[in-house]
C-alpha positions, 0 to 999 in steps of 0.5 A: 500519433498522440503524445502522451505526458507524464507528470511525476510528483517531483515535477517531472515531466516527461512526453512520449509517442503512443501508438493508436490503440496501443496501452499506456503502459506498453507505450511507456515502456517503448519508449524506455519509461518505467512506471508502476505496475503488477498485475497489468489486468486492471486488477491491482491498480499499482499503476493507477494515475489520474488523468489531468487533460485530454481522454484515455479509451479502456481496452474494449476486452480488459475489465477495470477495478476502477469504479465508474465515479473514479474514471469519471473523476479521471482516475486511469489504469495505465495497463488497461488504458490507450490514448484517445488523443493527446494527454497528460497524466499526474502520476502519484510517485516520483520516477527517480524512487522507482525500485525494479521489482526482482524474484528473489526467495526468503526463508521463514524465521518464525510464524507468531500469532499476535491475535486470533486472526493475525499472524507475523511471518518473520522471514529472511532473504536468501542470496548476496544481497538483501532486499531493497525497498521503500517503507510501505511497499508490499512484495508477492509470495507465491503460496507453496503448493497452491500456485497462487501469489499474495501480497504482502506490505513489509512491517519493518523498515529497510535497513540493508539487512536480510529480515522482512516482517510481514502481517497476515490476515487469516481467514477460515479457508485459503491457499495463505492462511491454510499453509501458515496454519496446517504446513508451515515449518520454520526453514521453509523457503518461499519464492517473492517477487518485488518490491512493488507499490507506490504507496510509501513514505514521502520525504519531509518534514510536513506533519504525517496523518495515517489511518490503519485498518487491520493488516493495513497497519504493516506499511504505516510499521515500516514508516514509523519505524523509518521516520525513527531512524531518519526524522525523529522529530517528525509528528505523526498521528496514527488513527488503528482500527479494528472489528474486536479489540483482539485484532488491534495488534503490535501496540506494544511496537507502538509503544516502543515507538512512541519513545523514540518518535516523541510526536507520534500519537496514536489513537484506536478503535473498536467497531464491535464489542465494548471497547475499554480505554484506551480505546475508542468504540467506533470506527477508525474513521470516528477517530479523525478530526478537523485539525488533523487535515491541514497541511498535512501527508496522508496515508491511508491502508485497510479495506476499501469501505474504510479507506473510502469513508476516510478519503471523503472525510479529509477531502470534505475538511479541505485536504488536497488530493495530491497529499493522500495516498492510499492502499487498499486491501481486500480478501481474496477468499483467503488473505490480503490481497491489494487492490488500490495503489494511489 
């Protein structure tokens, strides 16, 4: 039977037994490791890992979000994946900051628009004890009366208190944006489950690069504002983009922000439209330069075409790929859904 080792990102290595055929994922949680996981599809991709030695053989019945470049590159989905041989595998988190995802409820607080397409769903948990996470983790929300889940990063940072502020994005028509529009009433419960992801801030002191498109801009809210309280000194450059200037949300937040992080910058950019200072007329990916890459964390969160281009950019100027985590968010014909945790 294969050994199968994981490496963590703290150094942590740790080996188990694999059963012929049998998913990593399952085989893990056999041998009593916990790892990164949602769906277990091979849709959402939180329990994407890269493959270091060795080769891994795709369940023959289960479809992969994974392009063919990314499993060639040796990207790996562990829900969808079995070991073909021995081998080993970078995992892009630290085992020890795994959180267990619960069900749990909130109550909705407020629905305020903050642009044409983008509302803040302010909520607060229900029960004992208030939501433990990590700044930049997403929870699932069941949709009332729709039977469907969606995903949603948390815009503040943990605290130890019962508030979770989420970014909507709302389309024309689905479950999500037809329910904060048409039904939504402050006092509503809605049934969660989390926190989920792995994408989330890593402790340092390494200057932080982010690059935000739209609603991806959530997690890097919960990051900045957890840096705030914990590293204050800590510098950051924030790269926001949007398609109008309408859609560039919470500048006032960033503002708000900026005196308390006195080395975050913030840069934004506008792909349709004349954009007026301060904003860039371009894409959020036109905002990086060379000097931001080096020795340097990264985090990037929006759509998969921005998130791709600014990945082949960074690591194009030298950036390591161990320094970029990324999260990628999509329309599911409605409103955010992930797609990519790495």
């Amino acid at each position: 039977m294969p050994d199968v080792t994981f490496v963590f990102a703290d150094g942590e290595r740790t080996t188990i037994t694999a059963r012929p055929g049998e998913m990593l994922l399952a085989a893990a949680r056999r041998n009593g490791l916990a790892l990164s996981s949602d769906c277990e599809v091979g849709d959402c991709q939180t329990c994407r890992c890269t493959r270091l030695s060795g080769a891994v053989e795709l369940d023959e019945f289960a479809t992969t979000s994974l392009t063919d470049a990314e499993m060639a590159e040796g990207e790996v989905l562990t829900c969808v994946s079995s070991a073909a041989g021995d081998v080993t595998l970078r995992m892009p988190y630290e085992r020890t900051r795994l959180l267990p995802a619960k069900a749990f409820s909130v109550r909705i607080d407020a629905v305020e628009r903050l642009g044409p397409s983008v509302v803040r769903l302010r909520t607060r948990t229900l029960g004992l004890k208030p939501l433990v996470f990590l700044p930049g983790q997403y929870i699932n929300v069941k949709v009332p009366g729709a039977g469907v889940m969606r995903s949603y990063s948390m815009s503040n940072a943990p605290s130890g208190e019962r508030s979770l502020d989420l970014l909507v994005r709302l389309l024309d028509a689905g479950a999500m944006s037809d329910y904060l529009r048409d039904r939504a009433s402050l006092g509503d419960h809605l049934e969660c489950e989390g926190p989920r992801g792995t994408f989330y801030l890593r402790d340092g002191t390494r200057p932080v690069l982010m690059v935000a498109g739209g609603t991806g801009l959530a997690p890097m809210l919960a990051m900045l504002r957890h840096m705030a309280e914990r590293t204050p000194g800590r510098k950051v450059c924030l790269c926001y983009g949007a398609t109008k200037a309408d859609d560039l949300v919470c500048l006032d937040d960033l503002k708000a922000l900026q005196s308390r992080l006195p080395g975050l910058e913030v840069r934004t950019a506008v792909s349709q439209g004349r954009a007026a200072v301060p904003f860039l007329s371009g894409h959020v990916t036109d905002l990086l330069r060379p000097a931001d890459v080096p020795d340097r964390d990264i985090y990037l969160c929006g759509p998969p075409a921005m998130s791709d281009a600014a990945r082949i950019y960074l690591t194009s100027h030298g950036a390591e790929a161990a320094a970029i985590h990324v999260e990628r968010f999509v329309p599911t014909g409605e409103a955010t859904s992930r797609l990519v945790t790495a």
